[in-house]
C-alpha positions as CSV (number, residue, x, y, z in Angstrom):
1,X,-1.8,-36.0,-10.8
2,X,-0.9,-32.2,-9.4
3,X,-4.7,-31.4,-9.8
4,X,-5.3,-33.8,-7.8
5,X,-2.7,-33.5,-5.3
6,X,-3.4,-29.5,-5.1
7,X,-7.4,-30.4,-4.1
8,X,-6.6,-33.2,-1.5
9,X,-3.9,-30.4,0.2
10,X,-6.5,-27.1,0.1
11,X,-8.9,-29.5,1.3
12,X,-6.8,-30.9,3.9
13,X,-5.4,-27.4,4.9
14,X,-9.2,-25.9,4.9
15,X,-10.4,-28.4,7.0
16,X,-7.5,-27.7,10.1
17,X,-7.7,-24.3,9.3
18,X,-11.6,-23.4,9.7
19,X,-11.7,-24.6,13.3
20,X,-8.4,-22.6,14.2
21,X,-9.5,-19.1,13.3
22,X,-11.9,-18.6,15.9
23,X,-10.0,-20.1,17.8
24,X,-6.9,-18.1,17.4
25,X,-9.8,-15.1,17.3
26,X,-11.0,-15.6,20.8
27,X,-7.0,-16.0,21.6
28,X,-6.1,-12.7,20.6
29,X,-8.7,-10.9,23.1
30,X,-6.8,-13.2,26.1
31,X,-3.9,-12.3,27.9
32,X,-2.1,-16.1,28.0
33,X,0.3,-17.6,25.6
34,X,-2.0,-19.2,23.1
35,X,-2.3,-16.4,20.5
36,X,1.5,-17.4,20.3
37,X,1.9,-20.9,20.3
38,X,-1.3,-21.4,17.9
39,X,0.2,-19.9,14.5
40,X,3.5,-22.3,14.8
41,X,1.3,-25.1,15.3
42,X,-0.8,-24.5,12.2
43,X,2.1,-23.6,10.0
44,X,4.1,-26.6,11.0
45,X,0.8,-28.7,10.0
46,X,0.7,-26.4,6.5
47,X,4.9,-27.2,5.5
48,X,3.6,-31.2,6.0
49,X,0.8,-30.6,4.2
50,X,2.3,-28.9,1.2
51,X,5.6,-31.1,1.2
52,X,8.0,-27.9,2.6
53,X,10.6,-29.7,4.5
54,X,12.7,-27.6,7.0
55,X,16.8,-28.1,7.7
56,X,17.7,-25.6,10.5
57,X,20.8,-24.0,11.6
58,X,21.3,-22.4,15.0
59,X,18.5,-21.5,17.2
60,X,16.5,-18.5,17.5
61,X,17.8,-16.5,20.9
62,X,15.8,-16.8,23.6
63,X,16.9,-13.2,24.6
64,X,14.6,-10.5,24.7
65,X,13.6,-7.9,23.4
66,X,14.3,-9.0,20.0
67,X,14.3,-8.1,16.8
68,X,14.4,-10.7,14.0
69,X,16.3,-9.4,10.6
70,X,16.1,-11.6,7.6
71,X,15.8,-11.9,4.0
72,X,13.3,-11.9,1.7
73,X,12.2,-14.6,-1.2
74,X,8.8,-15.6,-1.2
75,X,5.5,-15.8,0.9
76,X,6.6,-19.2,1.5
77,X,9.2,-17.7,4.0
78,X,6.1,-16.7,6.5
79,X,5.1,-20.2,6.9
80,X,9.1,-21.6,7.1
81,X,9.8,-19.2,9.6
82,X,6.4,-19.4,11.8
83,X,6.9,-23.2,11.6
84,X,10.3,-22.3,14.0
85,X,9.0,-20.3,17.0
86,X,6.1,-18.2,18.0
87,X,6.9,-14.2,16.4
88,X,4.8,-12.0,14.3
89,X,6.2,-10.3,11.4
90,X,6.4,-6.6,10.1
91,X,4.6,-7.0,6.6
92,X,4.1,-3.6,4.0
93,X,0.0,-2.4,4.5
94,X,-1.1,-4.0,1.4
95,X,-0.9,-7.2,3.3
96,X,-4.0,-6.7,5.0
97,X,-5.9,-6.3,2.6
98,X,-5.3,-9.2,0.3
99,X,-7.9,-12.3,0.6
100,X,-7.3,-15.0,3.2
101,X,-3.5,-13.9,3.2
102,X,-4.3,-10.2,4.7
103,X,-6.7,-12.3,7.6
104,X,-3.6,-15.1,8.4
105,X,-1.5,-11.9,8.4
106,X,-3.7,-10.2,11.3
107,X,-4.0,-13.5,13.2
108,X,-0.4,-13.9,13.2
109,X,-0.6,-10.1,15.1
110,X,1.3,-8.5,12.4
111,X,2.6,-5.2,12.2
112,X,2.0,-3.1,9.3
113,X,3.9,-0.3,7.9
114,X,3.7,1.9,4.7
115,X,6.3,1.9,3.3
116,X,5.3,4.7,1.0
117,X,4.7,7.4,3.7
118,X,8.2,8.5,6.2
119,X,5.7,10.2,8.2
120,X,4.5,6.8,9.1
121,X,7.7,4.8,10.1
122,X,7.8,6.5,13.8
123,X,4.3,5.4,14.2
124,X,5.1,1.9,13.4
125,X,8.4,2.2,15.2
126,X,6.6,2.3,18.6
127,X,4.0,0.1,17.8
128,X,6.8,-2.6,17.2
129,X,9.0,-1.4,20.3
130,X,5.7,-1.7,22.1
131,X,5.4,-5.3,21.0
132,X,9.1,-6.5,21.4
133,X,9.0,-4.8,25.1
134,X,6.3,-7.2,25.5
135,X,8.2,-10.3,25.0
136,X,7.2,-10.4,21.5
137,X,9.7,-11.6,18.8
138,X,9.2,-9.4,15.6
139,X,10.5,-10.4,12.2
140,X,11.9,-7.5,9.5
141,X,12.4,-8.7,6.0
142,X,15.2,-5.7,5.8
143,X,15.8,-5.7,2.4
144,X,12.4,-3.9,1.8
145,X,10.9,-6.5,-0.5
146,X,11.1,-10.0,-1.9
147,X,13.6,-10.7,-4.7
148,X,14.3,-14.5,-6.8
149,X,15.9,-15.7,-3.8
150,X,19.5,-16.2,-5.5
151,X,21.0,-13.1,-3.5
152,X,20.7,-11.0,-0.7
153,X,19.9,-7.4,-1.8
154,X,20.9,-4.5,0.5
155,X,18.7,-3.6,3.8
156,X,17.3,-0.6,4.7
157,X,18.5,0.8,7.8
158,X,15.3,2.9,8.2
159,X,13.0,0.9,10.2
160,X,15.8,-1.1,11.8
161,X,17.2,1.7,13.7
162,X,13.2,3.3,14.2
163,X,12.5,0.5,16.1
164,X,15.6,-0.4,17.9
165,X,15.1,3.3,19.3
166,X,11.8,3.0,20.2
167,X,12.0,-0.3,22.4
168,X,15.2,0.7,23.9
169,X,14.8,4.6,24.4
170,X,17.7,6.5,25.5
171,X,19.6,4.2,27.7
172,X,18.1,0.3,27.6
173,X,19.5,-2.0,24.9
174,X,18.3,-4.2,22.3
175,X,18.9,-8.1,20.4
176,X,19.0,-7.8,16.6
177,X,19.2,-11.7,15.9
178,X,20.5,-12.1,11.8
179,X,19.0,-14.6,9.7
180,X,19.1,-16.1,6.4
181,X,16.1,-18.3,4.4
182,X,17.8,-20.4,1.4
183,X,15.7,-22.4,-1.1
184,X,17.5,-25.2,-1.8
185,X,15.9,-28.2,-3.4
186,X,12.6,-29.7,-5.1
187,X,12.0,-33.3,-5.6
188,X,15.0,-34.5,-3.6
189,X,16.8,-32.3,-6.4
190,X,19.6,-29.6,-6.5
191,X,17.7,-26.6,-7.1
192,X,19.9,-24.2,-9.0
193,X,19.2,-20.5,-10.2
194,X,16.9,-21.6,-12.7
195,X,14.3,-23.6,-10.7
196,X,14.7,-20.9,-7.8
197,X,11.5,-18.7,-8.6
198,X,9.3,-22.1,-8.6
199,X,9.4,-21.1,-4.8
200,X,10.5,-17.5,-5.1
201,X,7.6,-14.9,-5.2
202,X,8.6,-11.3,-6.2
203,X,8.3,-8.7,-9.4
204,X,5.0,-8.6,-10.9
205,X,4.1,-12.6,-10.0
206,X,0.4,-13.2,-9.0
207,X,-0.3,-14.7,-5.9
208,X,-2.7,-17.0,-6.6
209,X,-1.1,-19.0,-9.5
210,X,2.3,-19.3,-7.6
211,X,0.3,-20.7,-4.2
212,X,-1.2,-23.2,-6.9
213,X,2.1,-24.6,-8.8
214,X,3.7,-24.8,-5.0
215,X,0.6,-26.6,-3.7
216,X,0.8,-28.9,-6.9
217,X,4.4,-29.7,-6.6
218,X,5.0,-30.0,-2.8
219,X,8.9,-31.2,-2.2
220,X,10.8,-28.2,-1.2
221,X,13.4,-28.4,0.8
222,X,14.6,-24.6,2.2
223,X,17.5,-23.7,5.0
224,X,16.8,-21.6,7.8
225,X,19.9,-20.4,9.4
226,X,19.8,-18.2,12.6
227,X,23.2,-16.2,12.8
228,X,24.4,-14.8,16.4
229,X,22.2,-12.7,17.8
230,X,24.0,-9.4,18.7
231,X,22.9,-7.1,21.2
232,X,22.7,-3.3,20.3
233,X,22.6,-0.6,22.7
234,X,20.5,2.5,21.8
235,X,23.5,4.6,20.9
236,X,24.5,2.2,18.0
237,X,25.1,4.2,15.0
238,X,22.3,3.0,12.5
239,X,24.0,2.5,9.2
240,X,26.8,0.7,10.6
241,X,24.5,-1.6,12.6
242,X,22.3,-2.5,8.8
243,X,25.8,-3.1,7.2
244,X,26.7,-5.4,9.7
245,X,23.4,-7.3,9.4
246,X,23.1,-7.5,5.6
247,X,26.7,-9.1,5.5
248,X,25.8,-11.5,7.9
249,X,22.5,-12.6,6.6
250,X,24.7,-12.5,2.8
251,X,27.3,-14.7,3.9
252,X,24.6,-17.5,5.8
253,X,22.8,-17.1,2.7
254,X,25.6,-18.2,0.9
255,X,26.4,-20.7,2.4
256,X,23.2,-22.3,2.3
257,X,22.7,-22.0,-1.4
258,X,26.2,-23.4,-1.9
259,X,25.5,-26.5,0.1
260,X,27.6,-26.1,2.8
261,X,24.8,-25.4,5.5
262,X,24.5,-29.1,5.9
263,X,27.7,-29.4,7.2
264,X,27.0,-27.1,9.7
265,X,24.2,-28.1,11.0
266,X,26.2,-31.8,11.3
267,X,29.3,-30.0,13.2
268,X,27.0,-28.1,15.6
269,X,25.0,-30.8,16.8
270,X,28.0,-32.8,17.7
């Protein structure tokens, strides 16, 4: 029954994707607000499609220029978090290369950086300050990679205070908005630790077989939960700033993976 499942959804998926590349294509080369609004609609279609079902907490802030600071479990979280609001993510250069992943990645307009090479981070730096300054919302997975989505591991302040610098100079300031992605259930189930890396994606994992067993399963349920956003002015020190994040985006995470993100969500919308 999975087989079968997994055909009917790439089929599905293939047939509303084809027509929207070329769109989105053409959408890029215009100067209106389509090459935005296009990826949420497709990867709110995708999360039905595959069975992801999204609980969110807080908003994402409608101040800009702003810079998104999350963490980091799986490549599922590209499709959660584009599901949310129009933003573009800042993904490691590998990215672009990989099949059909590496061309959703460009059409989404993200950034790369390599990681590998310092000499590169001012580079990408200005490129991204250039894109927030625009209006664009950019999103930094700051712990540098993906892990089994039970914990938070620490940020790197590198490329958080690169970019903060670059889009607000000297003088001008900045919104760093934390937020945390919690995995949380399957088949109307707990979760737990154990079952976490069915959705989790990191270590040596191939790509291909974990997009299958998630696209034959379907039924996730994952948190989003969008902390305050905090506005930085360019004379923040750096380190500080990254420590303030991580235990933000720790303590949301937390919370979701305890359960208590439900309760929440039902206190704010009163």
């Amino acid at each position: 029954m999975s087989r079968a499942r997994a055909a009917i959804v790439l089929l599905a998926l293939t047939a509303v994707t084809l027509p929207l590349i070329p769109l989105q294509w053409l959408a890029l080369r215009g100067k209106g607000n389509l090459k935005r609004r296009l990826p949420v609609v497709w990867h709110r279609i995708a999360c039905r499609m595959v069975g992801i079902k999204v609980h969110e907490v807080g908003r994402p802030a409608a101040e800009r220029p702003l810079l998104i600071t999350a963490n980091h479990a799986s490549w599922i979280d590209i499709t959660v978090l584009g599901s949310r609001t129009p933003l573009s993510f800042i993904a490691k250069t590998e990215v672009a290369n990989w099949p059909v992943f590496g061309l959703f990645a460009k059409l989404q307009r993200s950034v790369f950086v390599d990681r590998q090479r310092r000499s590169a981070t001012a580079r990408t730096a200005e490129e991204i300050g250039t894109r927030m300054a625009s209006g664009d919302a950019m999103v930094l997975f700051a712990e540098g990679t993906s892990n089994s989505g039970n914990y938070v591991l620490p940020f790197r302040s590198a490329l958080i205070g690169a970019a903060r610098h670059a889009v607000a100079g000297e003088e001008g300031e900045v919104w760093i908005q934390p937020l945390a992605i919690a995995y949380t259930g399957l088949h109307g189930l707990p979760m737990g630790r154990q079952f976490r890396p069915h959705v989790a994606w990191y270590g040596d994992m191939e790509m291909v077989p974990h997009f299958m067993e998630v696209v034959k399963q379907g039924a996730i349920d994952v948190w989003v939960v969008w902390g305050e956003p905090v506005k930085v002015p360019a004379d923040a020190d750096r380190k500080a700033l990254t420590r303030q994040l991580e235990e933000t985006v720790r303590a949301l995470s937390a919370e979701a993976l305890a359960g208590r993100a439900a309760a929440s969500a039902l206190f704010s919308n009163r």
